[in-house]
C-alpha positions in Angstrom: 250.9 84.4 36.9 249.7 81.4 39.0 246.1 81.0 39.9 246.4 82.1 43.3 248.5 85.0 42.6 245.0 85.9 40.2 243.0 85.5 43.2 244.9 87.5 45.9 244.9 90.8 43.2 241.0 90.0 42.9 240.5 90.4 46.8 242.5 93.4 47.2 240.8 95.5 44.3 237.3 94.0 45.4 236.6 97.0 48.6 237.3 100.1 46.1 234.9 98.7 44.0 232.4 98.6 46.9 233.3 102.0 48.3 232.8 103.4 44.6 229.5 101.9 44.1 228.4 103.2 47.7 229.1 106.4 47.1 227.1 107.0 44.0 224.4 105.3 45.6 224.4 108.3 48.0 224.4 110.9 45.4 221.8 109.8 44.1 220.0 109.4 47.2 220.8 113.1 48.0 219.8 114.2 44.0 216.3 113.1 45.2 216.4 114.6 48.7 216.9 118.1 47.3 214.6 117.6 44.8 217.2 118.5 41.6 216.1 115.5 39.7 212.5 116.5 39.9 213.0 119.8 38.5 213.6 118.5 35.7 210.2 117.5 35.2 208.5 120.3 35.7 208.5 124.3 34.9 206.8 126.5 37.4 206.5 130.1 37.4 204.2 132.1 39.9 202.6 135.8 39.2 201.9 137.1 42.5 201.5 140.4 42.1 198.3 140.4 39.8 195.6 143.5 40.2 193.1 145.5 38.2 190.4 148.4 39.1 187.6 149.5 38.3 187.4 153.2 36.8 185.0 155.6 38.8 181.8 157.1 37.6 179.3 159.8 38.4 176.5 159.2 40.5 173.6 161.1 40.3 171.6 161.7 43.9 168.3 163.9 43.4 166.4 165.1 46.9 163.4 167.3 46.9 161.6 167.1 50.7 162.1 163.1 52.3 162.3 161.6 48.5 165.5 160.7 47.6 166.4 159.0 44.1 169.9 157.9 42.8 170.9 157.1 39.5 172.7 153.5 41.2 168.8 152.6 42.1 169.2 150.2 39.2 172.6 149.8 39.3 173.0 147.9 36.1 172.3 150.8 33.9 173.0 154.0 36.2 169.6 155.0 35.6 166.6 155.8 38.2 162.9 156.2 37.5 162.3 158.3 40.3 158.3 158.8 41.3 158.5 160.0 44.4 159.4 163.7 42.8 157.0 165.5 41.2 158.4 168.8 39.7 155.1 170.4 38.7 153.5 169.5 42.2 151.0 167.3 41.8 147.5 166.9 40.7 145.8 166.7 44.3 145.5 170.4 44.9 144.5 171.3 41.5 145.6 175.5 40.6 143.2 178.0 40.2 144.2 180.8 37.8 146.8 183.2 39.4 148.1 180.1 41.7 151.7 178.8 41.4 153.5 175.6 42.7 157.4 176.1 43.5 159.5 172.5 44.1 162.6 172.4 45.2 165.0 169.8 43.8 168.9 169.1 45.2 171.1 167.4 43.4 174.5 166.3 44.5 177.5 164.5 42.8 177.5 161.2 45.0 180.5 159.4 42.9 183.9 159.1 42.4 184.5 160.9 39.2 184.0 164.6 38.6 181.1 166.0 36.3 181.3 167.8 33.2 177.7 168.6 32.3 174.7 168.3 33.6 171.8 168.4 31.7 168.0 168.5 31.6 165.9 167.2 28.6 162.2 167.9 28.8 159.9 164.9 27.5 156.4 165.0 25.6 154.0 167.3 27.2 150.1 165.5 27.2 147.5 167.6 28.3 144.3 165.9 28.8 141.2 165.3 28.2 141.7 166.4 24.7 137.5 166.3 23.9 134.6 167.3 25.3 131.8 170.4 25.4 133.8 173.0 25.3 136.7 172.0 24.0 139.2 171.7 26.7 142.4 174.0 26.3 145.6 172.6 25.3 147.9 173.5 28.3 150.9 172.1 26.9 150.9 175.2 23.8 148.5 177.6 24.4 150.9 179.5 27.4 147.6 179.2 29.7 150.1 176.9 32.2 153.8 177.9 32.3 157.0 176.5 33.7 160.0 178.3 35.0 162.9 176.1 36.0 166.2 177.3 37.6 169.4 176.4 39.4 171.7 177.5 41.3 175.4 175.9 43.8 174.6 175.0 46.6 172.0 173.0 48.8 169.4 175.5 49.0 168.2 178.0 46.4 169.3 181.5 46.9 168.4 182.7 42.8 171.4 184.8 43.4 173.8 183.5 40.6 171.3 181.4 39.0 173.1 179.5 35.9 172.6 181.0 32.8 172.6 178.3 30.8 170.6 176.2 32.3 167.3 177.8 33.2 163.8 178.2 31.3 162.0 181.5 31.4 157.9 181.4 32.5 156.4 180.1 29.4 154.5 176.9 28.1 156.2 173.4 29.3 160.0 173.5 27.4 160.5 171.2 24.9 164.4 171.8 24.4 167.3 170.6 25.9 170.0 172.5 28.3 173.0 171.9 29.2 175.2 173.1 32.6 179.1 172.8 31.5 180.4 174.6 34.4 182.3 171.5 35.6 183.8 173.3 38.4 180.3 173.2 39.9 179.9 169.5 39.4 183.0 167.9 41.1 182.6 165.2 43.6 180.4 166.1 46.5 179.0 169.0 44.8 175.6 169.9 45.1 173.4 172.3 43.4 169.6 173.2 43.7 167.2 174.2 41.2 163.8 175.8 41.3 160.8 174.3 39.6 157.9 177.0 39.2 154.5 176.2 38.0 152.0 178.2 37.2 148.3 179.0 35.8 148.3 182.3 34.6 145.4 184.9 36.2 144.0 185.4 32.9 143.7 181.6 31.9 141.0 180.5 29.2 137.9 179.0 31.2 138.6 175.9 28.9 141.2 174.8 31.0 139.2 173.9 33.9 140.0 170.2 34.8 142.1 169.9 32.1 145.8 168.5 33.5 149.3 167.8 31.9 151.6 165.4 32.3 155.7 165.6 31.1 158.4 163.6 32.5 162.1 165.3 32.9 165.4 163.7 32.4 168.4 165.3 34.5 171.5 163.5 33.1 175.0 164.2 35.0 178.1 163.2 32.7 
């Protein structure tokens, strides 16, 4: 084959190569352009559908008058020092013997969760002064002062189907525990009343003039 022979066979095979190498340059082009090459370079996965909730609780609400307390007043450790509520009345109208002092106290269920028990533990009883001429009475043992302490459903206190195990007969301040386990009676929303009775008996010892007591009460819902 002569030397120009060579050259025509060179020019016709020269536009296929062309049209070849164009059209892998626009494969390529479109590879990028849909984004298939750069899928390879990366893995992504995406959790939409993420959730969690908190469980509900019992939240204790105490009313007795205008005072409110709630056991979310310190919300960190469901737990209220309520002051504004005094169960045994109150020092500024001191009893003579034969008086009494009756307080009212509501509480209701506030939270999301239902109640089992509801409870009332008695603290330390101090009855002071504890010297002087005479020696002042002890009104914390010596049944001279006592304490009667009842509930009942409801928002008011009818003492028509008072709960049996959860009341304290007239006698000295209680030192034991009780428990309500009723929890049909401590559901959310529910609300129940109890009756706090205080009392210097008519034949109280002389000694206990000016003598007064002290005794904080815990009312725990669970």
């Amino acid at each position: 084959m002569d030397r120009r022979t060579r050259r025509a066979d060179r020019q016709r095979h020269r536009p296929l190569v062309l049209v070849t190498a164009t059209a892998a340059a626009v494969g390529l082009l479109a590879l990028g352009a849909n984004g298939t090459l750069a899928s390879w370079t990366s893995a992504v996965i995406t959790n939409n559908t993420n959730s969690v909730a908190a469980a509900t609780a019992v939240i204790l609400q105490e009313t007795s008058g205008a005072a409110t307390c709630r056991s979310s007043d310190d919300p960190s450790n469901a737990y209220a020092s309520c002051t504004t509520i005094n169960k045994y009345g109150g020092t500024a109208t001191p009893l003579s013997p034969g008086d009494s002092r009756t307080v009212y106290v509501t509480f209701t269920n506030i939270g999301a969760k239902n109640g089992s028990t509801f409870s009332l533990t008695p603290g330390t009883c101090a009855s002071s002064p504890t010297t002087g001429t005479p020696t002042p009475g002890n009104l914390c043992t010596d049944g001279d002062l006592t304490i009667s302490v009842s509930c009942n459903n409801g928002t008011t206190y009818t003492g028509t189907s008072p709960w049996a195990d959860l009341s304290y007969s007239a006698a000295a301040p209680p030192t034991a525990a009780l428990s309500h386990t009723t929890a049909a009676d401590l559901t959310v929303g529910a609300s129940w009343t109890c009756r706090i009775v205080t009392t210097l008996i008519l034949g109280a010892n002389v000694n206990a003039q000016g003598v007064q007591v002290t005794q904080p009460l815990t009312w725990t819902l669970t």
